[in-house]
N, CA, C and O atoms as CSV, one atom per row, in Angstrom:
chain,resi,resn,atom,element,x,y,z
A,1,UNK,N,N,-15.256,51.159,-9.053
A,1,UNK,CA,C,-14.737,50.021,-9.797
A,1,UNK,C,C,-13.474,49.462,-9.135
A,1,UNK,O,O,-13.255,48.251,-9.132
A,2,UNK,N,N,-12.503,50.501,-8.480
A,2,UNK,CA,C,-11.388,49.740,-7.835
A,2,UNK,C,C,-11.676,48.976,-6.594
A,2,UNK,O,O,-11.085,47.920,-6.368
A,3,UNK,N,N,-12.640,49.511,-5.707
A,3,UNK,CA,C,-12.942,48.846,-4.650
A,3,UNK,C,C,-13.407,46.965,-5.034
A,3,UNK,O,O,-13.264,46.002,-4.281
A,4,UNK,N,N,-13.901,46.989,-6.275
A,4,UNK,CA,C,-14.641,45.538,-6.601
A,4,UNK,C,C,-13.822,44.927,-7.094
A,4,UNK,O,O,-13.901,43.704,-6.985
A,5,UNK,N,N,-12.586,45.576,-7.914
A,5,UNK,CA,C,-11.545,44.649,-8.325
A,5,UNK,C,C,-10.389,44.154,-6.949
A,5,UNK,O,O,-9.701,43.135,-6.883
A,6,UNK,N,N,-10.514,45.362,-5.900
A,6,UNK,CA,C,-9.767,44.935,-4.738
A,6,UNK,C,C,-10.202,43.607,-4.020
A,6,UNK,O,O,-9.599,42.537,-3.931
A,7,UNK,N,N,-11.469,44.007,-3.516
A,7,UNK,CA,C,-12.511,42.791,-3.339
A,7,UNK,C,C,-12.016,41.213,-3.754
A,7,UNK,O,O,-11.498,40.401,-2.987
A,8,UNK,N,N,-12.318,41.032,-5.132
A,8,UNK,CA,C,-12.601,39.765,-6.125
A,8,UNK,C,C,-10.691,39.915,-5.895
A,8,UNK,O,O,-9.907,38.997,-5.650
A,9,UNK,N,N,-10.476,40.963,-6.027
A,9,UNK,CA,C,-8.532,39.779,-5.610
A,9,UNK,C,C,-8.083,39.507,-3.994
A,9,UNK,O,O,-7.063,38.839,-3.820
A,10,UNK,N,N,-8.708,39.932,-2.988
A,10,UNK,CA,C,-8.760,39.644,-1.650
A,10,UNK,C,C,-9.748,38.331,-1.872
A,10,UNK,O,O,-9.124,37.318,-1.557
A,11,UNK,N,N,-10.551,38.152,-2.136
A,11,UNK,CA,C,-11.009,36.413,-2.274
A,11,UNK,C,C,-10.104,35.556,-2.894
A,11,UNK,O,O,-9.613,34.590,-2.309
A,12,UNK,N,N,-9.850,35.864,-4.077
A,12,UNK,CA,C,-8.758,34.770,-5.093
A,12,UNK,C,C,-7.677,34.671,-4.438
A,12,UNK,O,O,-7.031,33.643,-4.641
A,13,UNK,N,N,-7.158,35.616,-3.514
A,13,UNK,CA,C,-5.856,35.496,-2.769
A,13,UNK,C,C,-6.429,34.635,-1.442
A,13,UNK,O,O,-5.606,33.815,-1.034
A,14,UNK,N,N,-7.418,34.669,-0.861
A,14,UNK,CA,C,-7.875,33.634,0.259
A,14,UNK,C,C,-8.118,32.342,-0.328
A,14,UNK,O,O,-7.838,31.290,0.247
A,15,UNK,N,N,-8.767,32.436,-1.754
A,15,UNK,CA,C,-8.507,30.667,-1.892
A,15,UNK,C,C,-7.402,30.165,-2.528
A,15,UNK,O,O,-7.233,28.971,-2.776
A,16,UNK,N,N,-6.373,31.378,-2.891
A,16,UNK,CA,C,-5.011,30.458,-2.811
A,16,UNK,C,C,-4.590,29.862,-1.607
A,16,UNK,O,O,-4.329,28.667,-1.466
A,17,UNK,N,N,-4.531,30.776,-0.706
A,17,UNK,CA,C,-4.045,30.711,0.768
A,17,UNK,C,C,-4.464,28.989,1.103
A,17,UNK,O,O,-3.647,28.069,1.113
A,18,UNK,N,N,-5.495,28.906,1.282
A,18,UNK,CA,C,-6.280,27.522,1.324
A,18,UNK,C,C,-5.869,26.408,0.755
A,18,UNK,O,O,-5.708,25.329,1.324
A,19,UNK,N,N,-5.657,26.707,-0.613
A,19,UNK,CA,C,-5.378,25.596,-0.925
A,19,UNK,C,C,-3.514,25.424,-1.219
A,19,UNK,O,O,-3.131,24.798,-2.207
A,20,UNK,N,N,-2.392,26.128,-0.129
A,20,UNK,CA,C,-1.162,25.925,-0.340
A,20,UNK,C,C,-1.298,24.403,0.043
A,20,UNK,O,O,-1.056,23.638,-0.891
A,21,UNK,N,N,-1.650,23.805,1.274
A,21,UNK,CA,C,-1.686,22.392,1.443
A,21,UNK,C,C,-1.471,21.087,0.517
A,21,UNK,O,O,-0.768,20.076,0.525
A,22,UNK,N,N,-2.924,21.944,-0.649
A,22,UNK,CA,C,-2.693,20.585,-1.778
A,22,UNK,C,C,-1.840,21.069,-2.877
A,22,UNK,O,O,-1.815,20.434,-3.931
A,23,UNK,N,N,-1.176,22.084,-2.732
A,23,UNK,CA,C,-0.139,22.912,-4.051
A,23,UNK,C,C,1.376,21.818,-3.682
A,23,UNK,O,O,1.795,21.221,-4.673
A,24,UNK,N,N,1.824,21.675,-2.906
A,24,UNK,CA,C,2.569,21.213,-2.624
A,24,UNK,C,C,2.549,19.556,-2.360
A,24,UNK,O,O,3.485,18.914,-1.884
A,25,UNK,N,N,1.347,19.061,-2.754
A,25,UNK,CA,C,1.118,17.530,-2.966
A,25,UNK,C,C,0.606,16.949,-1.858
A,25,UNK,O,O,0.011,15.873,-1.796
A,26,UNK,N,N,0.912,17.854,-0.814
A,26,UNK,CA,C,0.228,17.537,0.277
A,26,UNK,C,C,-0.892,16.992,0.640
A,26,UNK,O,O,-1.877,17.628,0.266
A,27,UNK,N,N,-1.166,15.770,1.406
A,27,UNK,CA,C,-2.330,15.041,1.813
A,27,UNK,C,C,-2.741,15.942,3.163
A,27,UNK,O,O,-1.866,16.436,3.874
A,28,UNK,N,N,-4.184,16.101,3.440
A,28,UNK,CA,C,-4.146,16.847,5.206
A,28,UNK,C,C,-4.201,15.536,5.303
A,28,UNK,O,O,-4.594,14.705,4.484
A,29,UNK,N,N,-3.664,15.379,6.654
A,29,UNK,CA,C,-4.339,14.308,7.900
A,29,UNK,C,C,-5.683,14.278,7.901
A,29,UNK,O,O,-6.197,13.178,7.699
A,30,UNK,N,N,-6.505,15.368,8.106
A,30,UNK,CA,C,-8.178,15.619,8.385
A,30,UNK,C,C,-8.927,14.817,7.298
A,30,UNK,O,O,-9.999,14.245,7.497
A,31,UNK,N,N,-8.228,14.835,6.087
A,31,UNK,CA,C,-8.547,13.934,4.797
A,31,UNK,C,C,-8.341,13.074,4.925
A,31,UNK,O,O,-9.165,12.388,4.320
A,32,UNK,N,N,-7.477,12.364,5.527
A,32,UNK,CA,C,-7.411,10.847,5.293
A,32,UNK,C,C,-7.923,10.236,6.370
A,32,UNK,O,O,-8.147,9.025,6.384
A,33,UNK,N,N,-8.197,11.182,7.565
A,33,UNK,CA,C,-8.978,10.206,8.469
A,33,UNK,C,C,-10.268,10.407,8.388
A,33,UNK,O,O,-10.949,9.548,8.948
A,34,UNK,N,N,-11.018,11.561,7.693
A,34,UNK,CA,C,-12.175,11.423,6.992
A,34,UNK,C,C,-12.782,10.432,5.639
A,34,UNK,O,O,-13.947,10.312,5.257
A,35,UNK,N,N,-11.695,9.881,5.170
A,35,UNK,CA,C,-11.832,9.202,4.126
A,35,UNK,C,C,-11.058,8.054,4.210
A,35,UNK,O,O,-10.465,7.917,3.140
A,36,UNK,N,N,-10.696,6.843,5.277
A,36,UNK,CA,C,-9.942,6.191,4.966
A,36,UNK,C,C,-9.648,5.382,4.346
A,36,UNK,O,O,-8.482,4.987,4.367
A,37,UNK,N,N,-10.835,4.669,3.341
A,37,UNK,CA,C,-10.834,3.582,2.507
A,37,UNK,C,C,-10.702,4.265,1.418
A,37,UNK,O,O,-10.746,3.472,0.477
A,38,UNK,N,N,-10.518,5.685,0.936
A,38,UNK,CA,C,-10.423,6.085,-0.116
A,38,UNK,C,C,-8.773,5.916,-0.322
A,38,UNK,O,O,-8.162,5.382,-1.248
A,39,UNK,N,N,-8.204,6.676,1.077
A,39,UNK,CA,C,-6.682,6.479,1.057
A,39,UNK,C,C,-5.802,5.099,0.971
A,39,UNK,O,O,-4.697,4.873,0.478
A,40,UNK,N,N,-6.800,4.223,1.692
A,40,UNK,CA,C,-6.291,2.492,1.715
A,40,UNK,C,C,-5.172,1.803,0.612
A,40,UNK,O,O,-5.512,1.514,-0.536
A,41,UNK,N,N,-4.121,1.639,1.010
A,41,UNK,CA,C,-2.893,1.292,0.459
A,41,UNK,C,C,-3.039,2.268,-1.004
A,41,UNK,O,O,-3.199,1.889,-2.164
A,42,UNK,N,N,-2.923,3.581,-0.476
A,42,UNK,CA,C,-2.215,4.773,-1.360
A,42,UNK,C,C,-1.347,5.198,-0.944
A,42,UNK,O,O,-1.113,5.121,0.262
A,43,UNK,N,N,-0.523,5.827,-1.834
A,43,UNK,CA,C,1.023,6.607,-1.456
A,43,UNK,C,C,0.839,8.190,-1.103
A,43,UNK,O,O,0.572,8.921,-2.057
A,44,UNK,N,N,0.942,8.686,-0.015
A,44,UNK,CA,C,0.586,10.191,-0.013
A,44,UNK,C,C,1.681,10.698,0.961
A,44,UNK,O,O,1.984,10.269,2.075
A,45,UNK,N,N,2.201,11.745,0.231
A,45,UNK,CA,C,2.658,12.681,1.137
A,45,UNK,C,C,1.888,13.332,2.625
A,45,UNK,O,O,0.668,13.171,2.604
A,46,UNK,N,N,2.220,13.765,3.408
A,46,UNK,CA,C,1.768,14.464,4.662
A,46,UNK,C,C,2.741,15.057,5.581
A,46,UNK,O,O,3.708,14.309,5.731
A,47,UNK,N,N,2.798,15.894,6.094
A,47,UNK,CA,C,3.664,16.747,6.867
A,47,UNK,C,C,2.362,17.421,8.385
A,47,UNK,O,O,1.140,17.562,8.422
A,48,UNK,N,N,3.390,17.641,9.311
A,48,UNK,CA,C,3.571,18.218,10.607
A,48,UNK,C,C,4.313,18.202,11.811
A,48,UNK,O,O,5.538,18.315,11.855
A,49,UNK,N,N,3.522,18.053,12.850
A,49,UNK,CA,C,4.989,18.308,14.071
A,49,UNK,C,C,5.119,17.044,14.728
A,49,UNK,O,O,4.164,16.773,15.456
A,50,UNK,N,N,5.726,16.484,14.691
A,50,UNK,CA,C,6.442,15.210,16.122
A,50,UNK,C,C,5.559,15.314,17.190
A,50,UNK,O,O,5.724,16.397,17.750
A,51,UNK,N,N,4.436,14.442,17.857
A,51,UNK,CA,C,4.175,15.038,19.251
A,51,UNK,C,C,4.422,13.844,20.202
A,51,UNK,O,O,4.608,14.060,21.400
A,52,UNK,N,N,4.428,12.644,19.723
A,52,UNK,CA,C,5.045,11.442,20.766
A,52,UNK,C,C,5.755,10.435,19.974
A,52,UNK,O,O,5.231,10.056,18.927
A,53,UNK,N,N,6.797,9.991,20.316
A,53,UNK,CA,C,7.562,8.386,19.762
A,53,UNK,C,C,7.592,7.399,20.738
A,53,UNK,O,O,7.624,7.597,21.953
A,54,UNK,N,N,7.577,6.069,20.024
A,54,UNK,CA,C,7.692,5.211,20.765
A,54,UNK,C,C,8.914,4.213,19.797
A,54,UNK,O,O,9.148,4.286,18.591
A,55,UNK,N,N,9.698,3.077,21.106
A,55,UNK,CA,C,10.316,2.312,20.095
A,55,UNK,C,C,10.084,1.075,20.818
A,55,UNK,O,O,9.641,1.091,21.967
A,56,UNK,N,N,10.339,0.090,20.249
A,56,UNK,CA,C,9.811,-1.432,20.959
A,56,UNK,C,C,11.188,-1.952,20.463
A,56,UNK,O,O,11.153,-2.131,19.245
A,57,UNK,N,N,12.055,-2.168,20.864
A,57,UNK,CA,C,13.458,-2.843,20.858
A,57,UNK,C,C,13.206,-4.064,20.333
A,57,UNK,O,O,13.480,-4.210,19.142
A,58,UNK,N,N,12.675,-5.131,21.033
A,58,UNK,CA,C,12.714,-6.561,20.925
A,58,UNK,C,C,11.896,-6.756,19.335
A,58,UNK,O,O,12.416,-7.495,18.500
A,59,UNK,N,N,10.970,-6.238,19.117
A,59,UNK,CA,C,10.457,-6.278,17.968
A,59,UNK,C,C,10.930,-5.080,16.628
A,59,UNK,O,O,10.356,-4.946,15.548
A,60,UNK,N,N,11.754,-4.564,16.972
A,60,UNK,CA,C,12.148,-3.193,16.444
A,60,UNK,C,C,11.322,-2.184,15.457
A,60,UNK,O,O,11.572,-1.593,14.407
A,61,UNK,N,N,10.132,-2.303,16.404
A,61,UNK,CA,C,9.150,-1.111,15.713
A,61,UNK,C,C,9.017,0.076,16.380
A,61,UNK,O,O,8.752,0.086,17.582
A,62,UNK,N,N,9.182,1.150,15.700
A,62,UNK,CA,C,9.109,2.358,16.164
A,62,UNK,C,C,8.057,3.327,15.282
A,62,UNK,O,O,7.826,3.324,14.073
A,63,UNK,N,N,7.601,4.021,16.189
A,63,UNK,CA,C,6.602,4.949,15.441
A,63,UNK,C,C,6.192,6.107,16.198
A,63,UNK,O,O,6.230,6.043,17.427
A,64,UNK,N,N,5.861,7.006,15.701
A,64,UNK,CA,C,5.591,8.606,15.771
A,64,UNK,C,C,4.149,9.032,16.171
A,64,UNK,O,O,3.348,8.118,16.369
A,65,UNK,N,N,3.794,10.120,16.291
A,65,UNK,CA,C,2.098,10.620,16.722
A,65,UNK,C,C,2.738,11.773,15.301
A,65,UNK,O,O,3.854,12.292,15.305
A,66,UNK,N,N,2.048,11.884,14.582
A,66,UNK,CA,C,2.326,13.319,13.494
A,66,UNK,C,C,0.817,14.087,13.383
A,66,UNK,O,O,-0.237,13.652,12.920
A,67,UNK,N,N,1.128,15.382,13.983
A,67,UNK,CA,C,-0.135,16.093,14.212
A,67,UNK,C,C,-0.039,17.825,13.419
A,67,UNK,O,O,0.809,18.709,13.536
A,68,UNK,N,N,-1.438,17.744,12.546
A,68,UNK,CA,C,-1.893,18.324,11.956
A,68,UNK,C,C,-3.025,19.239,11.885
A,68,UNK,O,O,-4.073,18.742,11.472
A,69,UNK,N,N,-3.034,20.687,12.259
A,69,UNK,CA,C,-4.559,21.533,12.672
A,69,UNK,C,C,-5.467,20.516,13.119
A,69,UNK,O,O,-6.516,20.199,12.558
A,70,UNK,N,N,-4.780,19.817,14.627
A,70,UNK,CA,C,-5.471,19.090,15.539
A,70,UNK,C,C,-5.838,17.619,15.375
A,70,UNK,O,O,-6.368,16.915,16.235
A,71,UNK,N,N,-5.402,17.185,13.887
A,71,UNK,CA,C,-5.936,15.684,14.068
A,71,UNK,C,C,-4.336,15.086,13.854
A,71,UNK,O,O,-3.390,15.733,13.404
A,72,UNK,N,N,-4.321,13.806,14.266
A,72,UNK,CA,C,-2.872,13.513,14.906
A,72,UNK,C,C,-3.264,12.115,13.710
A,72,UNK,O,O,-4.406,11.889,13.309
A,73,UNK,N,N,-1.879,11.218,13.255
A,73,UNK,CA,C,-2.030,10.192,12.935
A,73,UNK,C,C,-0.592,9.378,13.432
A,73,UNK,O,O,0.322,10.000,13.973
A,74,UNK,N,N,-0.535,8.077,13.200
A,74,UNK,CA,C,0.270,6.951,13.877
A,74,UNK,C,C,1.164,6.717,12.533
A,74,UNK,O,O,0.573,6.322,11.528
A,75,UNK,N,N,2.423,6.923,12.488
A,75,UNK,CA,C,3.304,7.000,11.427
A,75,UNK,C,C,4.285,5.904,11.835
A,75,UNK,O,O,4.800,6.164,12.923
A,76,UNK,N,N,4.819,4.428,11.139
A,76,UNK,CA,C,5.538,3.447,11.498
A,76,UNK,C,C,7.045,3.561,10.462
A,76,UNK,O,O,7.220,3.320,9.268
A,77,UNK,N,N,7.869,3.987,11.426
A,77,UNK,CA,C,9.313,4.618,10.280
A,77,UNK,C,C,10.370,2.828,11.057
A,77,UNK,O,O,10.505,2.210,12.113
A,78,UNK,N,N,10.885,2.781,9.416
A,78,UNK,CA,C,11.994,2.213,9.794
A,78,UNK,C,C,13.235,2.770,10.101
A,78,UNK,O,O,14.160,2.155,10.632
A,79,UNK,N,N,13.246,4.048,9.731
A,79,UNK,CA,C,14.476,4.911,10.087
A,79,UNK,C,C,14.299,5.628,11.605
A,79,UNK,O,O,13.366,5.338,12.354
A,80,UNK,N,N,15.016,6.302,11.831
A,80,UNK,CA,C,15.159,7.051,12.888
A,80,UNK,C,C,14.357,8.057,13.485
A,80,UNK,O,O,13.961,8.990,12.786
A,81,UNK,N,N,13.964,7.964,15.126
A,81,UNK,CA,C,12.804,8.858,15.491
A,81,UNK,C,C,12.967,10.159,15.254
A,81,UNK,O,O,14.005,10.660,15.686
A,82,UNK,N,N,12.149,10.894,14.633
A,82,UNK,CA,C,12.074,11.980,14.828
A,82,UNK,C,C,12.085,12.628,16.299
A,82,UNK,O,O,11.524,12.022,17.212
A,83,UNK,N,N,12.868,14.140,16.586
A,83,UNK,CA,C,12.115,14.375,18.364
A,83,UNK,C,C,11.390,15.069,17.905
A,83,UNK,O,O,11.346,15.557,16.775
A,84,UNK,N,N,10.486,15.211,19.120
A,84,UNK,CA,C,9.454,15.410,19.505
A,84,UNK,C,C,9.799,16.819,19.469
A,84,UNK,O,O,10.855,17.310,19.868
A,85,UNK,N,N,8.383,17.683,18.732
A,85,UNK,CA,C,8.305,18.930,18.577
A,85,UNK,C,C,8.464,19.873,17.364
A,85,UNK,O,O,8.111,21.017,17.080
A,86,UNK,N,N,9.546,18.309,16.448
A,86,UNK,CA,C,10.160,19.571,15.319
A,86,UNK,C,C,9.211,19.102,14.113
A,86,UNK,O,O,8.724,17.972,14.130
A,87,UNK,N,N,9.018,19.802,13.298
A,87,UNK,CA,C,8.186,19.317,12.300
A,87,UNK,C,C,8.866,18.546,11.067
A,87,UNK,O,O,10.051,18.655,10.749
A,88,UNK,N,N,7.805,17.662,10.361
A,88,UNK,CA,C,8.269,16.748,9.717
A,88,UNK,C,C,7.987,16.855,8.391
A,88,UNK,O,O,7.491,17.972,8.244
A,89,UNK,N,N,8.050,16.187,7.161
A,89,UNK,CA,C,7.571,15.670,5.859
A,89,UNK,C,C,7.829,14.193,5.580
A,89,UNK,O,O,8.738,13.490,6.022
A,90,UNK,N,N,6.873,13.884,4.785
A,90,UNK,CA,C,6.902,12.087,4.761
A,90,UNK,C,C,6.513,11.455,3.559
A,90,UNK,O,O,5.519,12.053,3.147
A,91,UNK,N,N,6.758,10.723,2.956
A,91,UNK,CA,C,5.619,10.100,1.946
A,91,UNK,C,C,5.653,8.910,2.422
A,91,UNK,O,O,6.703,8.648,3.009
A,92,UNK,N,N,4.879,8.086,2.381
A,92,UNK,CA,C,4.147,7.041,2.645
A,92,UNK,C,C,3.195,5.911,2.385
A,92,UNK,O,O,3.080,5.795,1.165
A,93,UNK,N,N,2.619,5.216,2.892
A,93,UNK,CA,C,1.519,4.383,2.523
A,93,UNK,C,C,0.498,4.237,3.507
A,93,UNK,O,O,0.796,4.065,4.689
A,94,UNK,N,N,-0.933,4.304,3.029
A,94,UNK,CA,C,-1.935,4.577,4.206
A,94,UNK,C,C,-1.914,3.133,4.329
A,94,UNK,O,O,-1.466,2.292,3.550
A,95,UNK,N,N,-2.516,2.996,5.519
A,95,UNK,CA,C,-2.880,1.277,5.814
A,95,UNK,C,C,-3.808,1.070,6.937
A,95,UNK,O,O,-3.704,2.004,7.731
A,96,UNK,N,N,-4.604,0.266,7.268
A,96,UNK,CA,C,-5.473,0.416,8.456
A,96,UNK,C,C,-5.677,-0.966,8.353
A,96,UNK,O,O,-5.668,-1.557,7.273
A,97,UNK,N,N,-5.951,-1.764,9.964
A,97,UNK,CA,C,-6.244,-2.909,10.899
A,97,UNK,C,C,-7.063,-3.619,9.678
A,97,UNK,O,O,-6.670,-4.460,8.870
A,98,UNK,N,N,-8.543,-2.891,9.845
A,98,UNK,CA,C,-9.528,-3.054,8.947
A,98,UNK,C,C,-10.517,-1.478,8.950
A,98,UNK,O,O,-10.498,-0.656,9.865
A,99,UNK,N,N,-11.151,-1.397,7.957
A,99,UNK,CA,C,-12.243,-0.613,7.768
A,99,UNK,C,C,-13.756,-1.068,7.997
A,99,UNK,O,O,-13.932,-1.960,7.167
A,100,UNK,N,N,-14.788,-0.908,8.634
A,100,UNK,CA,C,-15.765,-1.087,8.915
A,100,UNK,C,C,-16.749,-0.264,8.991
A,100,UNK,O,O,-17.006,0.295,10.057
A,101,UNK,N,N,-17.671,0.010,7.553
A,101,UNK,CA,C,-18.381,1.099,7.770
A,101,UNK,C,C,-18.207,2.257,7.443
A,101,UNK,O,O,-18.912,3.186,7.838
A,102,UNK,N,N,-17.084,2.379,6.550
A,102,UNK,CA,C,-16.536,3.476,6.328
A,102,UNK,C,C,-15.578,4.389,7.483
A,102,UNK,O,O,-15.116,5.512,7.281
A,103,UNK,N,N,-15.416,3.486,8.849
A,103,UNK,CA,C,-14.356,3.652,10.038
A,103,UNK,C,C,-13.161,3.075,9.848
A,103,UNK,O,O,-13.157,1.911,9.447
A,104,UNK,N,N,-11.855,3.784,10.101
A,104,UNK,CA,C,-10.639,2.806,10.121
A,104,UNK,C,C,-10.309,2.699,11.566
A,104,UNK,O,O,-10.216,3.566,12.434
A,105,UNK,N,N,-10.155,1.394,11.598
A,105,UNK,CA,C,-9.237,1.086,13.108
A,105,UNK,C,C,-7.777,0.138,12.735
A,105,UNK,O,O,-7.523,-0.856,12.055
A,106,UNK,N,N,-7.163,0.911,13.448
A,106,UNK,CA,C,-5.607,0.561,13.176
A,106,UNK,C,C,-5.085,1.439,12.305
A,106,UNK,O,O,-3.971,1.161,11.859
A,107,UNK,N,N,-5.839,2.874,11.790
A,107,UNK,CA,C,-5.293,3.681,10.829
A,107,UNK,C,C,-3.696,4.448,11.101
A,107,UNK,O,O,-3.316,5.030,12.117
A,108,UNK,N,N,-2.875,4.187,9.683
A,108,UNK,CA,C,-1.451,4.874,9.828
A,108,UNK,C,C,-0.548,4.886,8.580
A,108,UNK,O,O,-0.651,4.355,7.474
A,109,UNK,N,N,0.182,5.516,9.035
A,109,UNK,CA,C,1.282,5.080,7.232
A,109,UNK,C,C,2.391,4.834,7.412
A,109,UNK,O,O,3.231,5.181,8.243
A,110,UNK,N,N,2.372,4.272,6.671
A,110,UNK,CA,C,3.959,3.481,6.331
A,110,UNK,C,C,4.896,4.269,6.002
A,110,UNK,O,O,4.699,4.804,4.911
A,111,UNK,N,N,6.063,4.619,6.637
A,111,UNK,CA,C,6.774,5.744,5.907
A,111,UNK,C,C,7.448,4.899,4.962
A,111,UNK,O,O,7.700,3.715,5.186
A,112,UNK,N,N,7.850,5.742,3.505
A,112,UNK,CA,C,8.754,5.453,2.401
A,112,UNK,C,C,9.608,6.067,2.882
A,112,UNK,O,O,10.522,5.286,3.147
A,113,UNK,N,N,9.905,7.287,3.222
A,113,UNK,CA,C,10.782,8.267,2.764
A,113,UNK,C,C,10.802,9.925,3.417
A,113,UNK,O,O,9.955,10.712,2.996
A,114,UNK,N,N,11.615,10.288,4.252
A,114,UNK,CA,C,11.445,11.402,4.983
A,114,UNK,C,C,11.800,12.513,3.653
A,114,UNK,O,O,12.690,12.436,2.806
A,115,UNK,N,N,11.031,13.261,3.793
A,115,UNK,CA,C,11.277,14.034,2.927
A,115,UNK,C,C,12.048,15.893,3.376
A,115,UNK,O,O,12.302,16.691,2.474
C-alpha cells in the first residue's frame, strides 16, 4: 500500500512541476505561437532570456529576441534594452502583421511593463 501511495504522489508532484509556468500567470511562448489569433491583441505575461537587441535611432524602435524552451519571440519595448543573456519578465500585448490561416506573420508583443 505505501509503494502506491508513493507512486500516485510522484505523479501529482510531476504535474505540479508542469504546470509552475501557468501558476505564475505565465503565457509559454510555444502557446502563443501555436495559437496566435487566439492571443491577438491580448494582454499576457511571458518571461525568458535576452538572446538579440536591436535599436533603430532615427525611428526610435527597439526590440528584443525573448527565448523560451527553444521558441524565441520579437518583443517591441519602449524602455530600455535588456542585455543580452540575462533573463527577463514582461506583460504585454500580442499583435501580429496579419494572420492567415491560422499563421501569424509579423508576430510579437508589445511590452506594457517589465516586470
Amino acid at each position: 500500500m505505501g509503494t502506491r501511495l508513493a507512486k500516485k504522489l510522484l505523479i501529482v508532484c510531476a504535474l505540479a512541476l508542469a504546470a509552475c509556468e501557468q501558476l505564475g500567470g505565465y503565457t509559454s511562448i510555444a502557446d502563443i505561437r501555436a495559437a496566435p489569433g487566439r492571443y491577438e491583441g491580448q494582454e499576457v505575461k511571458i518571461r525568458g532570456v535576452v538572446r538579440a537587441t536591436t535599436k533603430m535611432p532615427f525611428v526610435d524602435l527597439r526590440t528584443f529576441l525573448i527565448e523560451q524552451g527553444g521558441q524565441d519571440l520579437l518583443v517591441i519595448t519602449a524602455g530600455p534594452l535588456p542585455a543580452e543573456g540575462t533573463r527577463v519578465a514582461l506583460r504585454g500585448v500580442v499583435e501580429s502583421a496579419a494572420i492567415v490561416e491560422g499563421r501569424a506573420f509579423g508576430l510579437r508583443v508589445r511590452e506594457i511593463e517589465r516586470l
